[in-house]
C-alpha positions in Angstrom: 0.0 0.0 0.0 2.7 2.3 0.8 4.3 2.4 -3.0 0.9 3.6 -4.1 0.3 6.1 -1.9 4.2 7.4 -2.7 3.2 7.5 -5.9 -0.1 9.0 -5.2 2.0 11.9 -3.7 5.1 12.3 -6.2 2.2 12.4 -9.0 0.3 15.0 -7.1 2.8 17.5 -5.2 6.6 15.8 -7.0 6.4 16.0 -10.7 6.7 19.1 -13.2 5.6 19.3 -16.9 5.4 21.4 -19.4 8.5 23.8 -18.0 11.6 23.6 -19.3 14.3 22.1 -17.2 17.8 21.4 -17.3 18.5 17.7 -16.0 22.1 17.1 -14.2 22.8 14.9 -17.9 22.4 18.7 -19.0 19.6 17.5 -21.3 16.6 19.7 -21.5 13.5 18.2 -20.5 9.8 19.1 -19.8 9.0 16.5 -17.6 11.1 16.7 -14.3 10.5 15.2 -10.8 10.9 17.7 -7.8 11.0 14.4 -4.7 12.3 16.8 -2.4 9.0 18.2 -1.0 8.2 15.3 -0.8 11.2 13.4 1.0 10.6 16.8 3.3 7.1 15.4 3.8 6.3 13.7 7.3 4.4 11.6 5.2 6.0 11.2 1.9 9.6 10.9 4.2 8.1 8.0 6.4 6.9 5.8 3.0 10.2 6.6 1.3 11.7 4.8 4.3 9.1 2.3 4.5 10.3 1.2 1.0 13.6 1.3 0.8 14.4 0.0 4.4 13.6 -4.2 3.8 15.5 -3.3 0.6 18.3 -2.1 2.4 18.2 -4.7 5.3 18.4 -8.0 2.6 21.8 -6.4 1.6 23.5 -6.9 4.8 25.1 -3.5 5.2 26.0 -1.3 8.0 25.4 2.1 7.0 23.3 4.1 4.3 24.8 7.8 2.5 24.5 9.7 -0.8 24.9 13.1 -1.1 25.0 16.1 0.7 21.8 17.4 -1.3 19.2 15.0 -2.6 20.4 12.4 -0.2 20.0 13.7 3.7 16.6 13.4 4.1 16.2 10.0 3.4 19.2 9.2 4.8 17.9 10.9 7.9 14.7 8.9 7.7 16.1 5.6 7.3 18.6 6.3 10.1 15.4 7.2 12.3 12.9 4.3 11.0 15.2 1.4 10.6 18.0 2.2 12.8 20.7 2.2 10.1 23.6 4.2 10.6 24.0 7.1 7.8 26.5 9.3 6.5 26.9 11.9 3.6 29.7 13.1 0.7 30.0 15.9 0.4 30.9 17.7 -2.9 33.8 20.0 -1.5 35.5 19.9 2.0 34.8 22.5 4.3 37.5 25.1 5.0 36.4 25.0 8.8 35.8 22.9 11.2 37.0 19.4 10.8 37.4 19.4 7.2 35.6 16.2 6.2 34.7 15.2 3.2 32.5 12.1 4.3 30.3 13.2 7.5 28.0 10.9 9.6 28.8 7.4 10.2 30.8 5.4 7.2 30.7 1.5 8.3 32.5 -1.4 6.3 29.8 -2.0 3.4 27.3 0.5 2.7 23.9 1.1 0.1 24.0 4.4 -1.1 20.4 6.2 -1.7 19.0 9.4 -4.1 16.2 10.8 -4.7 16.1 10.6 -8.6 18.3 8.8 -10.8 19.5 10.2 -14.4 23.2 9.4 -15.6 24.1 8.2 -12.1 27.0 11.1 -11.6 26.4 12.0 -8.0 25.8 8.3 -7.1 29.5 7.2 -8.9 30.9 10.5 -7.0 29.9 9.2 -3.4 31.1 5.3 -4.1 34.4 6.7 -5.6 34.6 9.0 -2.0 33.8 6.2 0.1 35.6 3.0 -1.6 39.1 5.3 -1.6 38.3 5.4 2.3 37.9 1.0 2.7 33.8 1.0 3.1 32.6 -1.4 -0.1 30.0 -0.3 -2.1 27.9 -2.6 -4.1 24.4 -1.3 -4.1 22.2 2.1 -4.4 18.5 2.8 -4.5 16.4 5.4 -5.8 13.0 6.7 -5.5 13.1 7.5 -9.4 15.1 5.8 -12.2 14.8 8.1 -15.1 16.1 5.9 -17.7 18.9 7.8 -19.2 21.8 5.4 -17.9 22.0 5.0 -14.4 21.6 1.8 -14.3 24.1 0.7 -16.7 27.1 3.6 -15.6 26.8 2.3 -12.4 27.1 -1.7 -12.9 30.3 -0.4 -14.7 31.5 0.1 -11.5 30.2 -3.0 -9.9 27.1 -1.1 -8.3 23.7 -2.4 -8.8 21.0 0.1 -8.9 17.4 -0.4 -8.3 14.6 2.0 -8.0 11.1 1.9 -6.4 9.5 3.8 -9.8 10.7 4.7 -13.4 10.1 7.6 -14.9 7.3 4.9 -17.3 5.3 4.8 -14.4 4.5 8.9 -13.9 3.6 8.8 -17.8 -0.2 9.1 -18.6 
């Protein structure tokens, strides 16, 4: 029940058409996905969790991350939900503080999560950060595949991708 009322939501409040928009492929596109109001939802945070947590669990990890961005507030509502550890990449160090490139709580073997899917950039960026650092990276989930070659860059570098929707299920 949960997928559908997701969907219900991202349909209703997540997804943008007939405005241009550049994609992070660059490519311009009319249809574009907008999951952060609703990963900043109570409710559409708590079924994004919902989802992906028995996902997460049957890969035998100890911690979840992604990006600085897209990435924290599932990452925040997994660690709540399902008690897995989280952490985040994030796209330049800091010039205060402790400097860290990878903040939270990196284990041994992680899943890495996004909101939406489309070349699968950001999600090669945070495996590259975390595998130079000893945590093995061999899976990552998405609320949205888009279809333009996530799927396949990432099993280039040994990562299998999986997604609760594709952009094929939004079209009318």
């Amino acid at each position: 029940m949960s997928r559908e009322e997701l969907k219900r939501l991202i349909l209703e409040r997540g997804v943008v058409t007939g405005k241009p928009v550049i994609l992070s492929s660059t490519r311009m596109s009319t249809f574009y996905f907008n999951l952060r109001p609703i990963a900043l939802d109570p409710v559409g945070c708590r079924l994004i969790a919902e989802i992906m947590i028995p996902l997460i669990k049957k890969y035998e990890v100890d911690c979840v991350g992604g990006t600085e961005d897209s990435s924290l507030p599932i990452i925040s509502a997994i660690c709540a939900l399902g008690g897995i550890p989280g952490f985040y990449v994030r796209k330049q160090t800091q010039k205060y503080g402790l400097r860290e490139h990878i903040e939270g709580n990196l284990g041994k073997k992680a899943v890495l999560v996004d909101d939406v899917a489309t070349s699968g950039e950001s999600l090669l960026y945070v495996a590259k950060a975390i595998r130079e650092v000893g945590c093995d990276v061999e899976h990552a989930i998405t609320i949205v595949d888009l279809l333009e070659g996530a799927k396949e860059r990432l099993a280039t570098q040994r990562i299998k991708h999986e997604s609760i929707f594709d952009r094929d299920d939004f079209k009318h």
